[in-house]
C-alpha positions, 0 to 999 in steps of 0.5 A, spaced: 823 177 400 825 170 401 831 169 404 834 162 403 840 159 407 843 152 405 850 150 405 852 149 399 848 150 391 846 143 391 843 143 398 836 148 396 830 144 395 825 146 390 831 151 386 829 151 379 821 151 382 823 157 386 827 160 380 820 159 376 815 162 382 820 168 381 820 168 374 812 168 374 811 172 380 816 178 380 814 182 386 818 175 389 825 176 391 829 170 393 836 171 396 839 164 396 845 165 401 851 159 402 854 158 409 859 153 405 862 153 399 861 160 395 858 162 388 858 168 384 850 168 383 849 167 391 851 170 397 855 168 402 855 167 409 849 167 414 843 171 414 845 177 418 843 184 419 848 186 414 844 182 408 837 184 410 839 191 410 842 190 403 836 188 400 830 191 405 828 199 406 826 200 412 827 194 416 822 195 421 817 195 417 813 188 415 813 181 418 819 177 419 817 168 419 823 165 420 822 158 418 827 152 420 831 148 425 830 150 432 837 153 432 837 157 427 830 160 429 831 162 435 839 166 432 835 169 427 830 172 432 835 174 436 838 177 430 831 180 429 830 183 436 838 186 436 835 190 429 829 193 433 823 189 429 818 190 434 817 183 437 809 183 434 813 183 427 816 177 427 814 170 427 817 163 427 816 156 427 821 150 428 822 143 425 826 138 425 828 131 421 830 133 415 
């Protein structure tokens, strides 16, 4: 599973590339989520305990990378943490200057 968070459609990078890994690929799952304006074909909202249990059973089972802006790493862990993930699951890496 792929969870992508970006503010509105036009912001997700790489989109019809990533379309087609999944189309190629379909063990590949990409949830885009939308923090801004909705649409129907994505979810909306942050990427939250909420969302990853809809798609992910049982939770605590596999490795969680979290990728992005030092912020949004570092909530996420948090999220991560509060979902009882083992620590040794999870794994991050910050960037900046997009």
């Amino acid at each position: 599973f792929l969870f992508f968070s970006n503010r509105q459609h036009t912001d997700i990078p790489y989109l019809p590339e990533l379309a087609q890994l999944a189309k190629e690929y379909p063990q590949l799952r990409i949830i885009n989520t939308l923090t801004g304006t909705p649409r129907d074909d994505f979810e909306s909202g942050y990427i939250s305990p909420i969302l990853l249990k809809k798609y992910l059973t049982p939770i605590s089972e596999g490795a969680y990378y979290i990728s992005g802006p030092q912020r949004f790493v570092g909530g996420m862990w948090e999220v991560l943490e509060e979902m009882h993930i083992p620590v040794s699951h999870i794994h991050g890496e910050e960037f900046t200057g997009y």
